[in-house]
C-alpha positions as CSV (number, residue, x, y, z in Angstrom):
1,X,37.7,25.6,-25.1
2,X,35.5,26.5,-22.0
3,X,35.4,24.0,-18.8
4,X,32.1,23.4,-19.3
5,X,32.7,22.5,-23.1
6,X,35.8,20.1,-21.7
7,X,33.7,18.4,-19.5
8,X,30.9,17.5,-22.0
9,X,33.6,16.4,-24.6
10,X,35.7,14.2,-21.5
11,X,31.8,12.5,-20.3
12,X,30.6,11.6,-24.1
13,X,34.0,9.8,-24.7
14,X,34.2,8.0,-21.5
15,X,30.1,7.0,-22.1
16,X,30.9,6.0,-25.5
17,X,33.8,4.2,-24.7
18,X,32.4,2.3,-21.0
19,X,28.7,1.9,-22.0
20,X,28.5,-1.3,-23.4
21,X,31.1,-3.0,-21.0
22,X,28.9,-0.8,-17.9
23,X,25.7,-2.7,-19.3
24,X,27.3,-6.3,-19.3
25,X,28.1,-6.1,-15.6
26,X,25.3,-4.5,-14.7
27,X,23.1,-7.2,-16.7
28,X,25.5,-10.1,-15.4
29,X,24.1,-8.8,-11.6
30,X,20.5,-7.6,-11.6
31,X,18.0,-9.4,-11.1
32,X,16.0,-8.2,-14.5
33,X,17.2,-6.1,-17.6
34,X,15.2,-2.7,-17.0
35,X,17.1,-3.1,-13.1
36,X,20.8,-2.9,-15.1
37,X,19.5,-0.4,-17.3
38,X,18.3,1.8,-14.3
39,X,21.7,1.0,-12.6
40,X,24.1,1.8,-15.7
41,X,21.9,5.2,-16.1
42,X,22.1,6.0,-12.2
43,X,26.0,5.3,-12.8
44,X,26.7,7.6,-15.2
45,X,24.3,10.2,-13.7
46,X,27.0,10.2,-11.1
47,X,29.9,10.3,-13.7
48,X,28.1,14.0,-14.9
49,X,27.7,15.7,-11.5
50,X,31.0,13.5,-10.2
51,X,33.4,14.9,-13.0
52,X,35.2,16.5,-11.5
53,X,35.7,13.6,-9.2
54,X,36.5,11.0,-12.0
55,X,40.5,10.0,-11.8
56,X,42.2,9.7,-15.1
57,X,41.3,8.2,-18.1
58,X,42.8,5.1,-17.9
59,X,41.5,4.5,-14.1
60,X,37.8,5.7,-15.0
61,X,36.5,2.5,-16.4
62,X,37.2,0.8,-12.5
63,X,36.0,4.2,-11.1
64,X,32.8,3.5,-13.1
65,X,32.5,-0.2,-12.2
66,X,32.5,0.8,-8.2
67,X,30.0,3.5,-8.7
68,X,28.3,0.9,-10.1
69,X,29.0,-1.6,-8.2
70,X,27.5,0.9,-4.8
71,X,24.8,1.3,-6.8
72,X,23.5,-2.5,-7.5
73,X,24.2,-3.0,-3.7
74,X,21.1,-0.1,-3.4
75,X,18.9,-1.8,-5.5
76,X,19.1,-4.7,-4.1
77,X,18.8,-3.4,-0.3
78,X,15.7,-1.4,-1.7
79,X,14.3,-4.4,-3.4
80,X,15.0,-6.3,0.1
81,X,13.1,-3.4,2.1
82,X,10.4,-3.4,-0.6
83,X,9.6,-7.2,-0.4
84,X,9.9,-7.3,3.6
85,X,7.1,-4.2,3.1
86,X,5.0,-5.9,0.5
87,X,4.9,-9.4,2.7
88,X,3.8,-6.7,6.0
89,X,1.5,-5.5,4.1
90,X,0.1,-8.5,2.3
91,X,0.1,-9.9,6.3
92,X,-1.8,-7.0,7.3
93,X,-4.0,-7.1,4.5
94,X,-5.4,-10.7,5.2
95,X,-5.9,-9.8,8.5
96,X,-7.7,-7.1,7.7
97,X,-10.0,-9.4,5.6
98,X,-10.2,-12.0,8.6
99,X,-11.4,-9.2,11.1
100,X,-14.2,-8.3,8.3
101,X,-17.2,-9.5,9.5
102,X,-19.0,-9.5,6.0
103,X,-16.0,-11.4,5.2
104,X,-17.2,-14.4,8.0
105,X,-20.7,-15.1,7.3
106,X,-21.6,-16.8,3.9
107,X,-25.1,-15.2,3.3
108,X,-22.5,-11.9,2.7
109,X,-24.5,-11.1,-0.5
110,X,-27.5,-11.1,1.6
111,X,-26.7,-8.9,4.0
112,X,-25.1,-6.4,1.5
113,X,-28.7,-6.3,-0.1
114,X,-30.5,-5.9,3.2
115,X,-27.9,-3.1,4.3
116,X,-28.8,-1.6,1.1
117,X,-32.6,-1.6,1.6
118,X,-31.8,0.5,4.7
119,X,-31.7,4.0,4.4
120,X,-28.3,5.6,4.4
121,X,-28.4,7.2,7.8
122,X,-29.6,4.0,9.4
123,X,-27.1,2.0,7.4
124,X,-23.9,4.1,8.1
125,X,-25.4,4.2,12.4
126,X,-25.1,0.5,12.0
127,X,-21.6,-0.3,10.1
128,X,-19.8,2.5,12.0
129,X,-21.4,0.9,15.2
130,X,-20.7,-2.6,14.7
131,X,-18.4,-3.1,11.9
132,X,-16.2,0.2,13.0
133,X,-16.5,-0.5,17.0
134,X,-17.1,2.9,17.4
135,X,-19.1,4.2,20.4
136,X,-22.3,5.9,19.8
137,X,-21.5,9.6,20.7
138,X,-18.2,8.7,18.5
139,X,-20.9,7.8,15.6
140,X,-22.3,11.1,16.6
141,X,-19.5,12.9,16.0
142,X,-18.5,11.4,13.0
143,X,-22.2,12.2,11.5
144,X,-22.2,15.3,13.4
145,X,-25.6,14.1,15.0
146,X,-27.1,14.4,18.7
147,X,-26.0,10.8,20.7
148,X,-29.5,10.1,21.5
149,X,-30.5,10.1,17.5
150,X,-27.6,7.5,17.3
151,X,-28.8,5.5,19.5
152,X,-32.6,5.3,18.4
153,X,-31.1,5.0,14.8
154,X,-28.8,2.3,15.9
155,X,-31.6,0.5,17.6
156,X,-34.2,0.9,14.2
157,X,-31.7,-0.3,12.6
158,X,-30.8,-3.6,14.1
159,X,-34.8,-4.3,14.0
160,X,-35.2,-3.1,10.4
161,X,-32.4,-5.2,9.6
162,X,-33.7,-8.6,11.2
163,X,-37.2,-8.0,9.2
164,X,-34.9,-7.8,5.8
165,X,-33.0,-11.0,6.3
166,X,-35.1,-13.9,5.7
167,X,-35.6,-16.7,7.9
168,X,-33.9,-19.1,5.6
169,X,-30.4,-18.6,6.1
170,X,-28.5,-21.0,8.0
171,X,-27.7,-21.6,10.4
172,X,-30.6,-19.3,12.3
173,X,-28.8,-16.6,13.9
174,X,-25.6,-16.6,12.6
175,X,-25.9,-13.8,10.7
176,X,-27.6,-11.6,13.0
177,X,-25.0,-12.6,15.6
178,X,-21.9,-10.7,13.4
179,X,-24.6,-7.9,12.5
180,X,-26.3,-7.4,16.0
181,X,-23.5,-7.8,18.3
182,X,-23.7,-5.7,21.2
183,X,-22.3,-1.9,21.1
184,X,-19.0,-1.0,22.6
185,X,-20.1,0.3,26.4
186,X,-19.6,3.8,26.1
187,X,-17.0,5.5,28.2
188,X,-18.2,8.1,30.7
């Protein structure tokens, strides 16, 4: 019988014979089943390329339960690391909302349609402007246009977009305020 050959035979009788106690422990400590499933396959993934590793026979079922043992203490670090990251992002997310201004004004669905009434060199002059804080030879670069066509779009605009809004939002000005506030001074 070849090494190889010895080693598959040794693995299948120690799977067959720890499995099911493996999967009670690991179910007993994870948080949900598919987790312990995930942690008695990880186990014995390491059992295979560990074989060689593995003490005797009568020892390998307490070999198997600190394997897996090290490898619920993972999971559960990861599952730490990947909450903490969730709740950062989740914070970072609502602040991204709070900084929208679309996301400030009520008439939002208004100004949506009024931005889309605008043609779509106007409209992208104005939201990279204003909503973006970029600079109008930044805008430029970005629509790889001259500064000075920026700034005449950027100025069409604004005035193209008052006309569009009606007069009966309230309160007067609100709106325009968020969608006409002043460019960022441009660095020279």
């Amino acid at each position: 019988m070849s090494s190889g050959t010895e080693h598959e035979e040794r693995f299948r009788r120690i799977y067959a014979s720890n499995f099911q106690p493996l999967l009670a422990y690991a179910l007993r400590r994870a948080a949900q089943p598919e987790d312990a499933a995930d942690v008695v396959a990880e186990t014995f993934l390491v059992a295979w390329r560990r074989g060689h590793e593995m003490p005797a026979d009568a020892e390998v079922k307490l070999w198997l339960y600190g394997v897996a043992r090290r490898i619920l203490a993972n999971h559960h670090r990861t599952g730490l690391r990947r909450e903490r990251l969730g709740e950062r992002l989740r914070h970072r997310m609502r602040a991204a909302v709070a900084a929208d201004p679309g996301s400030e004004v009520p008439e939002r669905l208004a100004i949506q349609a009024a931005l889309a009434r605008l043609g779509e060199l106007d409209r992208e002059v104005l939201t990279l402007t204003v909503w973006e804080g970029l600079e109008p030879r930044e805008v430029a670069m970005v629509l790889r246009v001259d500064p000075a066509v920026v700034r005449t779009r950027l100025s069409r605009a604004r005035a193209r977009l008052r006309d569009l809004i009606s007069d009966d939002l309230a309160p007067p000005g609100h709106v325009l305020d968020v969608l006409t506030a002043p460019a960022p001074k441009e660095g020279r």
